[in-house]
N, C-alpha and C positions, 0 to 999 in steps of 0.2 A: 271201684267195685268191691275191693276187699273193705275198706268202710260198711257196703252195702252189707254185703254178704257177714259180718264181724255181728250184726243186729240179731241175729238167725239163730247163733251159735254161742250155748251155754259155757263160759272158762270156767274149768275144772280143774285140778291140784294136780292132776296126771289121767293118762290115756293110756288106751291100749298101742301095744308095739305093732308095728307091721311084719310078716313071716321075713321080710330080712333084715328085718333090724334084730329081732329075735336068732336069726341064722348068724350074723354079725355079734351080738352079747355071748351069746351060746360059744362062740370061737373064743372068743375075749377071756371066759370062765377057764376054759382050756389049757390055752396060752396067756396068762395075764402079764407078760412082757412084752408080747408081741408088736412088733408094728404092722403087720401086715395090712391092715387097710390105713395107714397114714402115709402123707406123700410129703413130706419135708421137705423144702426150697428154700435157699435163695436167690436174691435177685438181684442181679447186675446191673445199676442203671445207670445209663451216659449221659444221661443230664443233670441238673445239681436238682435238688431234692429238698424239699422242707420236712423231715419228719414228724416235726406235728402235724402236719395237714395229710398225711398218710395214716397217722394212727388214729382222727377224726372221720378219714374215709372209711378206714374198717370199723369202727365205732359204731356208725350211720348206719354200716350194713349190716350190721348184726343187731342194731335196732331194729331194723326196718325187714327183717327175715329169722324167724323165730328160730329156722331146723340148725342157726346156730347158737343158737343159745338149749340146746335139745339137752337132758341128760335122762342117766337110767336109774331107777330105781326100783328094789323090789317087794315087791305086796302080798303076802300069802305065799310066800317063794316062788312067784312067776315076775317078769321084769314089764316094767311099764315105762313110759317117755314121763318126762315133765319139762315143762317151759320156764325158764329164768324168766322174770321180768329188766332185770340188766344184769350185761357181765363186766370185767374189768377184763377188757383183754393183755396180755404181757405182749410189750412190745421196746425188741431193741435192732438199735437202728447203730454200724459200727461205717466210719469214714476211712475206707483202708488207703486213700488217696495218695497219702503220703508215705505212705508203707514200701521200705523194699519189694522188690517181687520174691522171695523166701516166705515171709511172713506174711506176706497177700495171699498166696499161695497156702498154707496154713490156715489162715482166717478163711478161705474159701472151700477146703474140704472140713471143716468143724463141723 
């Protein structure tokens, strides 16, 4: 559908924001340290793990779903969206497997 629907609609270098994405910049401008709307994790996993096929997973989805690849910029001093066509996302992958529990511990609240 989204093929379908992709025929319909003009791409253009940037859009307008939506009142929360503007209520979200508007904080940002405020606070430019702020984390308040990022949610930081990591993740624990008990099976063994191929890292590259995890950082090809996130790859794929930030292909395949534009609002991540979304940033802001501003035009006439009001903020508008614009869409990457690709991003490089940063991704690091640490094996604490063999780690005392100190320094597991450590590596787990960083």
């Amino acid at each position: 559908m989204y093929r379908y629907l992709n025929k319909y609609f003009k791409k253009k270098d940037f859009y307008p924001v939506s009142s929360f994405q503007k209520r979200i910049w508007l904080f940002q401008q405020m606070e430019p340290i702020s984390t308040a709307y990022n949610m930081p994790r990591h993740i624990e996993l008990k099976h063994p793990v191929v890292p590259t096929l995890i950082k090809r997973t996130l790859t794929q989805l930030m292909k395949r779903h534009e609002s991540f690849r979304t940033g802001f910029l501003l035009v006439n001093d009001e903020p508008f969206q614009y869409v990457e066509k690709e991003v490089e996302i940063p991704f690091y992958s640490l094996d604490i497997s063999e780690m005392d529990e100190r320094s597991k511990q450590q590596e787990l609240e960083y």
